[in-house]
N, CA, C and O of each residue as an XYZ file, in Angstrom:
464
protein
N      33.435     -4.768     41.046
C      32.451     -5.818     41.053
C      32.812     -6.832     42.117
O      33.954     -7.111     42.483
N      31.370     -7.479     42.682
C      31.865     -8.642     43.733
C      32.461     -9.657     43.649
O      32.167     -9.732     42.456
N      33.083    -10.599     43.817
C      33.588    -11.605     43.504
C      32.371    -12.461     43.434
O      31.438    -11.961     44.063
N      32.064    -13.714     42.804
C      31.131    -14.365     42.698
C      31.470    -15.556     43.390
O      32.420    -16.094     42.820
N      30.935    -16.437     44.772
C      31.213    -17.530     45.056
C      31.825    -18.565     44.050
O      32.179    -18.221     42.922
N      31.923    -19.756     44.479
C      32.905    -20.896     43.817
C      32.003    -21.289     43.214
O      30.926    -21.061     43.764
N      31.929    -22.033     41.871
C      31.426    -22.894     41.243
C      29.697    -21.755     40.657
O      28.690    -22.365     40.297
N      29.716    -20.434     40.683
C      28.586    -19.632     40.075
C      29.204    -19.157     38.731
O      30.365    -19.551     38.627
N      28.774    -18.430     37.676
C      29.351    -17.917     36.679
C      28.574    -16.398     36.653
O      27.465    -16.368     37.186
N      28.936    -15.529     36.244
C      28.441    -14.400     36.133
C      27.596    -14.042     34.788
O      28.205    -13.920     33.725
N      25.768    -13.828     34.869
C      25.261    -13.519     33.916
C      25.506    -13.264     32.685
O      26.286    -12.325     32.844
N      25.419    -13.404     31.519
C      25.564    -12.424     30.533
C      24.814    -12.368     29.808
O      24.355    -13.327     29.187
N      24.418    -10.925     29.674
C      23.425    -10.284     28.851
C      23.961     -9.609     27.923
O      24.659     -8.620     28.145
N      23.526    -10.365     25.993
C      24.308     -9.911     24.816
C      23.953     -8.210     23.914
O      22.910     -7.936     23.319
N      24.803     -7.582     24.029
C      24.205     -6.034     23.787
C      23.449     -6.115     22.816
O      23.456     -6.948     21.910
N      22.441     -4.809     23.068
C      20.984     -4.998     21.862
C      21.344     -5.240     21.018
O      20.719     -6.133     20.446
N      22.536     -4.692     20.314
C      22.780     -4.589     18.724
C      22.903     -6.346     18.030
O      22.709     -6.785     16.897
N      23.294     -6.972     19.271
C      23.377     -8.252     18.522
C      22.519     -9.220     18.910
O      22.806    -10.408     18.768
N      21.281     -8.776     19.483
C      19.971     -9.938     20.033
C      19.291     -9.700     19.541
O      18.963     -8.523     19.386
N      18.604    -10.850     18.934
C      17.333    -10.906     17.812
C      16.441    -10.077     17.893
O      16.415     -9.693     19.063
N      15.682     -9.576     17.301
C      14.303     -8.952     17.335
C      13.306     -9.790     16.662
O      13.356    -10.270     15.530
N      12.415     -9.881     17.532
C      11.044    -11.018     16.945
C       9.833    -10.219     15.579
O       9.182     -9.175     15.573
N       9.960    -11.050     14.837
C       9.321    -10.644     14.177
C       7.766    -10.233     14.008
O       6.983    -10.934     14.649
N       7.188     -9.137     13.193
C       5.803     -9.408     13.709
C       5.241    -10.667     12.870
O       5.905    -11.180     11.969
N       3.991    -11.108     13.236
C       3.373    -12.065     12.502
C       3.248    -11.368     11.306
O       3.045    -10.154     11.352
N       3.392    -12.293      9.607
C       2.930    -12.308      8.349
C       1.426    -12.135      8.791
O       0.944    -12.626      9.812
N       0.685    -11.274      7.760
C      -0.170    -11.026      7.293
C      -0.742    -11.898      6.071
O      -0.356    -11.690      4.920
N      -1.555    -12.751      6.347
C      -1.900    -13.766      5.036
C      -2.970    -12.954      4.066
O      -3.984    -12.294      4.293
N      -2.169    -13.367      2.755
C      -2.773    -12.544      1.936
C      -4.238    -13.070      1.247
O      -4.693    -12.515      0.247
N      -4.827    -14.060      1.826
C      -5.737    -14.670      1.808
C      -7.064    -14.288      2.013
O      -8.087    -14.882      1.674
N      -6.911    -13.048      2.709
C      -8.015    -12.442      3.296
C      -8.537    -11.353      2.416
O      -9.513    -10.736      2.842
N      -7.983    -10.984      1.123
C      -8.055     -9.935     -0.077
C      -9.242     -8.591      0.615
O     -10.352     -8.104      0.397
N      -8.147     -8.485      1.488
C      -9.097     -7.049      2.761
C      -8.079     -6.233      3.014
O      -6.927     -6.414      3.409
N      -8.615     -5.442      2.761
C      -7.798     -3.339      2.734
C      -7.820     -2.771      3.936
O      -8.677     -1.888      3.903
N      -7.342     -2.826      4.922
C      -7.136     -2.599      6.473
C      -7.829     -0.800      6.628
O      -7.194      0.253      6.571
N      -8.735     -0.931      6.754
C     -10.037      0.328      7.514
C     -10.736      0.528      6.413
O     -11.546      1.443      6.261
N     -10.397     -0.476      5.452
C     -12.333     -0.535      4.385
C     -13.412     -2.049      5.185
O     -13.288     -3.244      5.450
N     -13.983     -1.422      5.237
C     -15.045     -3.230      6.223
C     -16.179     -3.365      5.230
O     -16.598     -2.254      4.905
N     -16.635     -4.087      4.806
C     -17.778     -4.169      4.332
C     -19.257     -3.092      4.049
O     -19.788     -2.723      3.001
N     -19.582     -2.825      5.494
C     -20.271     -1.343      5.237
C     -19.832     -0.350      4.830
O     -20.728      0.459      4.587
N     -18.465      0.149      4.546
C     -17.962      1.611      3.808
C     -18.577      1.449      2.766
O     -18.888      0.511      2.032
N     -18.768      3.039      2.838
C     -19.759      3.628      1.157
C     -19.010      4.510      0.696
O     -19.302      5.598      1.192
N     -18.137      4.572     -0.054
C     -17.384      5.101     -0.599
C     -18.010      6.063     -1.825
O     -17.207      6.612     -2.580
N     -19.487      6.268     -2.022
C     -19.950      7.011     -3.058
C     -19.514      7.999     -2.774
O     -19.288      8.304     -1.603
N     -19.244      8.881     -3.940
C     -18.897     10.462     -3.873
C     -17.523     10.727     -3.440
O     -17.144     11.830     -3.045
N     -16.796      9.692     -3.525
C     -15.368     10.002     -3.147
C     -14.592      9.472     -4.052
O     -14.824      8.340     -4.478
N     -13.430     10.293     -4.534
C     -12.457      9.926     -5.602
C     -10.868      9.329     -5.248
O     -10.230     10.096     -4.528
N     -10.492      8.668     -5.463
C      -9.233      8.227     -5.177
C      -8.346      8.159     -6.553
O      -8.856      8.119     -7.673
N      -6.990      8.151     -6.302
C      -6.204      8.279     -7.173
C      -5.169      7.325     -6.136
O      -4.730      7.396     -4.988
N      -5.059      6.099     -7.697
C      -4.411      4.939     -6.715
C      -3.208      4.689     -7.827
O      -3.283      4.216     -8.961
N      -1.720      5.334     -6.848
C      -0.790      4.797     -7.502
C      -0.276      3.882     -7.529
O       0.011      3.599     -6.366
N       0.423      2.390     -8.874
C       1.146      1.603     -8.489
C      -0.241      0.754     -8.621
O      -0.115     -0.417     -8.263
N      -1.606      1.147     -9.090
C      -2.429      0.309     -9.543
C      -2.556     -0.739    -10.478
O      -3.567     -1.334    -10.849
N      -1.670     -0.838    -10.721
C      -1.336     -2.207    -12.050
C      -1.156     -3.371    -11.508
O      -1.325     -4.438    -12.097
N      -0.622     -3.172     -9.759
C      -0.107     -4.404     -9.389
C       0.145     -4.707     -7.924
O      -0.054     -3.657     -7.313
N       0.509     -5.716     -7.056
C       0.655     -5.658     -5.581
C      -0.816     -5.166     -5.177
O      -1.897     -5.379     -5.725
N      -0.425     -4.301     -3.824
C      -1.485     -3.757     -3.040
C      -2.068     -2.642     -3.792
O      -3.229     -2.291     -3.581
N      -1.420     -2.144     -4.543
C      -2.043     -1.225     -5.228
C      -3.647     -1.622     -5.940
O      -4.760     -1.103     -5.865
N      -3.142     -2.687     -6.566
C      -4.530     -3.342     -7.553
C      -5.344     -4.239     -6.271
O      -6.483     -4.647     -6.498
N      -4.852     -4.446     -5.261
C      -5.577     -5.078     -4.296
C      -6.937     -3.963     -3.720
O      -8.154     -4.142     -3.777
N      -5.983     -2.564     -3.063
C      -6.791     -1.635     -2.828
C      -7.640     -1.383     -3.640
O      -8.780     -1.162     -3.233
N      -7.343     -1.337     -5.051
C      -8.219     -0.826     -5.968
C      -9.061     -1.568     -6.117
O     -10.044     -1.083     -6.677
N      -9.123     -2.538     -5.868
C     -10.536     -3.836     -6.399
C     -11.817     -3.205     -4.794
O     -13.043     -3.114     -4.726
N     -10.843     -2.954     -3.919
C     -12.005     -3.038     -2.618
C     -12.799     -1.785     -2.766
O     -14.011     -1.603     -2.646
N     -11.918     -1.039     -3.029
C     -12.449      0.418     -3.433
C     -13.274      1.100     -4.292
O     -14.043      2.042     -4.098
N     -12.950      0.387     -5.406
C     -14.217      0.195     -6.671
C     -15.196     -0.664     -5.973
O     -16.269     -0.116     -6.224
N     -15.490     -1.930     -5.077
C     -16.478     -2.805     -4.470
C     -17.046     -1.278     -3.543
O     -18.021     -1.423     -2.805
N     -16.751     -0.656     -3.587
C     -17.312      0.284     -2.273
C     -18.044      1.663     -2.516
O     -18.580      2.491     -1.780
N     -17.790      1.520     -4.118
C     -18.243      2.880     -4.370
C     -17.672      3.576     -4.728
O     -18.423      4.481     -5.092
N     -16.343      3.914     -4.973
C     -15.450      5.084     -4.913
C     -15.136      5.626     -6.377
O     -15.227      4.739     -7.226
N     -14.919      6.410     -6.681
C     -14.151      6.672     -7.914
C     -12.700      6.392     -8.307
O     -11.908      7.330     -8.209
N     -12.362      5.474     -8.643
C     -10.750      5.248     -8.292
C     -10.070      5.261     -9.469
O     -10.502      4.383    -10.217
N      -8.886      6.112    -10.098
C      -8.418      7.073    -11.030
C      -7.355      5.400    -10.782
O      -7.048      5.022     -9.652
N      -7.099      4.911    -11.591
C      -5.884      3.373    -11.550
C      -4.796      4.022    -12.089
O      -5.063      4.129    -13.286
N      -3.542      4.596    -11.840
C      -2.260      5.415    -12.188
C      -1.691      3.966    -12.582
O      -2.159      2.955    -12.059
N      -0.789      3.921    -13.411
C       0.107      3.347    -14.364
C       1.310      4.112    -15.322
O       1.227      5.335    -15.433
N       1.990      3.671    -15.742
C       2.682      4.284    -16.383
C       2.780      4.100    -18.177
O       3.414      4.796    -18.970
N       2.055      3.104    -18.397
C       1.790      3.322    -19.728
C       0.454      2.499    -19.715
O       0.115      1.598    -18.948
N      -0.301      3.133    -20.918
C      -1.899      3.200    -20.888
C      -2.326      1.452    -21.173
O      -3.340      1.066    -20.592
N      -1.853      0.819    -21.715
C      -1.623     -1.096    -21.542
C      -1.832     -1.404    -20.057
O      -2.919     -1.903    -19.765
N      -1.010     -1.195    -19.140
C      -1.106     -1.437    -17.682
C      -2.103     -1.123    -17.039
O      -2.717     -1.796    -16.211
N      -2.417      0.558    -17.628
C      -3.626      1.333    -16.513
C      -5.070      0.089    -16.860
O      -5.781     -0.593    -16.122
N      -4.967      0.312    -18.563
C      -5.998     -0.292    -19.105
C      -6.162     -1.822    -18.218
O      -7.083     -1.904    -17.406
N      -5.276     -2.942    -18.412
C      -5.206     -4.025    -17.840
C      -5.386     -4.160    -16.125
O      -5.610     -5.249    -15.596
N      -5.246     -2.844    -15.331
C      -5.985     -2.870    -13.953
C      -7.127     -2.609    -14.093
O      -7.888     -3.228    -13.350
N      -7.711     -1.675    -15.010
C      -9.140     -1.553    -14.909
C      -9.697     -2.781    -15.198
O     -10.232     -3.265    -14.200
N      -9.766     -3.383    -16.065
C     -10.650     -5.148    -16.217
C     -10.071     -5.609    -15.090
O     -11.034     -5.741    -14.334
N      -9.241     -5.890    -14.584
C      -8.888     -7.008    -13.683
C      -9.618     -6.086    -12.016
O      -9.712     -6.702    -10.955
N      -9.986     -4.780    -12.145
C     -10.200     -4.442    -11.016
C     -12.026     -4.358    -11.294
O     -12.677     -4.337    -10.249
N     -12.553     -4.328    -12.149
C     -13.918     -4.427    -12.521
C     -14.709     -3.252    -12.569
O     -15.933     -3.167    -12.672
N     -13.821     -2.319    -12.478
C     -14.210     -0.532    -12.944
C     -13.283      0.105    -12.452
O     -12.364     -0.434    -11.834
N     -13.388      1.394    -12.659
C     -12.291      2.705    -12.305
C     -12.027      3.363    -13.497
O     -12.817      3.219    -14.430
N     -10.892      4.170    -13.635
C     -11.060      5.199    -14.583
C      -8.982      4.936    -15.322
O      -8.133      5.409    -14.567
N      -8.615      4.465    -16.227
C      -7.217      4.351    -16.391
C      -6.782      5.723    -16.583
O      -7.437      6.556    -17.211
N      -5.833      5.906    -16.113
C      -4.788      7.118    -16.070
C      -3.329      6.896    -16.194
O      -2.832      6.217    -15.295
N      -2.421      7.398    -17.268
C      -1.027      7.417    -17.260
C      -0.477      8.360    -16.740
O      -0.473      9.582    -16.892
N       0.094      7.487    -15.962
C       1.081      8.643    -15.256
C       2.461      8.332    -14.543
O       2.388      7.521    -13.620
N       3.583      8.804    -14.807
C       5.100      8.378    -14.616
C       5.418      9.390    -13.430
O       5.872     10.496    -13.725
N       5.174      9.021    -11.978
C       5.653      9.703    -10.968
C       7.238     10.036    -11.178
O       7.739     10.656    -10.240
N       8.138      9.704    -12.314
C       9.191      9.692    -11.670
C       9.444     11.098    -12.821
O      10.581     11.544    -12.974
N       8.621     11.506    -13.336
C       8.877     12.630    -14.196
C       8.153     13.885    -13.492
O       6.961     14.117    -13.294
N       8.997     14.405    -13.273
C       8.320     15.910    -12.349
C       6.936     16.620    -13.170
O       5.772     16.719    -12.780
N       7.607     17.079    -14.513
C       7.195     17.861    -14.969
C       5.645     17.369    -15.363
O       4.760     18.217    -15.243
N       5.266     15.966    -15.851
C       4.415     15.087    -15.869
C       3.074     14.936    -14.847
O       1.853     14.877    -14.994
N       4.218     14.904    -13.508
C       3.117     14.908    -12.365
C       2.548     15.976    -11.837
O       1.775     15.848    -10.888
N       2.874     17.326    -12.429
C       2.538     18.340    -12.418
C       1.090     18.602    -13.252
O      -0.141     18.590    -13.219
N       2.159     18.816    -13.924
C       0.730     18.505    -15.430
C      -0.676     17.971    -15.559
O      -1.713     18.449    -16.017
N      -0.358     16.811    -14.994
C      -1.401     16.074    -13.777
C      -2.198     16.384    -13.267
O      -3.365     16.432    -13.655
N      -1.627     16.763    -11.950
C      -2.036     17.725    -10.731
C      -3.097     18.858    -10.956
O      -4.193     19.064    -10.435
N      -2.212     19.669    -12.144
C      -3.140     20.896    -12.589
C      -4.289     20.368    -13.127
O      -5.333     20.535    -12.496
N      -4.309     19.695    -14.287
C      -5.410     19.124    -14.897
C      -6.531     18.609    -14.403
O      -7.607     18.550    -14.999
N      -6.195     18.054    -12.810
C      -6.614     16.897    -12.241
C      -7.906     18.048    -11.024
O      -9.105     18.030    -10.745
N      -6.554     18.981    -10.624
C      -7.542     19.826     -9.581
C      -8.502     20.655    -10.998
O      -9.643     20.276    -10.735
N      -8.618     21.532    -12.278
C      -9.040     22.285    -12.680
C     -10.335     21.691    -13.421
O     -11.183     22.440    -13.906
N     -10.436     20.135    -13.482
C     -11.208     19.151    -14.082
C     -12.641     19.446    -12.401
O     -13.793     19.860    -12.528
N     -12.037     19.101    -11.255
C     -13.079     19.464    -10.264
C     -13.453     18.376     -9.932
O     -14.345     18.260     -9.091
């Protein structure tokens, strides 16, 4: 390396691992809008199965989705919860169901495709 004249200091640039990364902007939850449902979607004739519907984005999606037409199956894990998203979401269909049990979500599945 060159020597650097008298009275200069030599750059320093701090390795990636330890320079900030900017965050993206928060999303305000103010806007109670489901990112690629807009107002005109017609969701008739289409069924959804919304897990984690009891609560968060889950029951968020589910409110826009029922506003749109859709058939939306509200997954919960015990029938109190499913039940309590359906009123708070203003229709849909309650369903219990414990993703974390294999044999369960199977069971499901079959029922769910052989129903049609």
């Amino acid at each position: 390396m060159a020597a650097l004249p008298a009275g200069h200091v030599a750059p320093f640039a701090a390795p990636a691992r330890l320079r900030r990364r900017r965050r993206a902007p928060l999303v305000r939850a103010a806007a109670r809008e489901v990112v690629g449902v807009d107002k005109q979607y017609d969701g008739t004739g289409r069924t959804v199965l919304m897990t984690g519907a009891n609560s968060g984005i889950g029951l968020e999606a589910s409110r826009v989705l029922v506003a749109s037409g859709c058939r939306v199956l509200l997954a919960a894990r015990s029938v109190d919860k499913a039940e309590a998203a359906v009123a708070e979401c203003g229709g849909g269909e309650a369903v219990v169901l414990d993703l974390g049990e294999i044999a369960a979500t199977r069971a499901f599945a079959k029922a769910f495709v052989a129903s049609g």
